[in-house]
N, C-alpha and C positions, 0 to 999 in steps of 0.2 A: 250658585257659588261652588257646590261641592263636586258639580261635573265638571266644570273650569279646573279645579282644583284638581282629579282627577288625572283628567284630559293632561295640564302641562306636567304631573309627575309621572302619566304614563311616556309621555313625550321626550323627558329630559332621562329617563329610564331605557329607552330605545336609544339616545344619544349618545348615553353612556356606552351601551351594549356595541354600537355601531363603532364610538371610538376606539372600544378596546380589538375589537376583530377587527379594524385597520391597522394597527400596532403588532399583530401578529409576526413574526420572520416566516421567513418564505425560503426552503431549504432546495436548493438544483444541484442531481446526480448528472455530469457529465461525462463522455468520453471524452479522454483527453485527444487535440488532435493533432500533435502528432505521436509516434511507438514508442512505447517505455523500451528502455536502451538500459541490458544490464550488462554491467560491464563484471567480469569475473575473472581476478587476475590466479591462476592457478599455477601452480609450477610443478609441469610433472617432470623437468630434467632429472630433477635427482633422482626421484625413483626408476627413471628408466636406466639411470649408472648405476644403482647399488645394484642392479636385477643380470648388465649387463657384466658387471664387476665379477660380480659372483659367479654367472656361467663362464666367464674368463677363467676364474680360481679354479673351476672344478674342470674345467679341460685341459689347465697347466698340472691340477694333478694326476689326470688321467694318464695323461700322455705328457712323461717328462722330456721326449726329443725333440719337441717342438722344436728350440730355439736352442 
């Protein structure tokens, strides 16, 4: 009786164990397929005006006969 007894608590003991490491998550690193796409809206107008503004200013003061 006590190997019986044994035998199905070692049994429902591995059932257990079996259940639980099926229940596991199961985690997938993929590439994505298709290219990450970033998109980066920058504005350099301005600072290419203040830059050309400025060397504007300093050759209208250099030279007042321009114009």
């Amino acid at each position: 009786m006590r190997a019986t007894r044994r035998f199905v608590n070692g049994a429902l003991l591995a059932l257990c164990a079996l259940a639980l490491l099926a229940c596991t998550p199961k985690v997938q690193v993929e590439a994505p397929k298709e290219p990450i796409t970033i998109n980066m809206n920058i504005k350099i107008e301005h600072e290419v005006r203040v830059k050309v503004d400025k060397d504007l200013d300093q050759l209208f003061n250099k030279n007042d006969e321009i114009f």
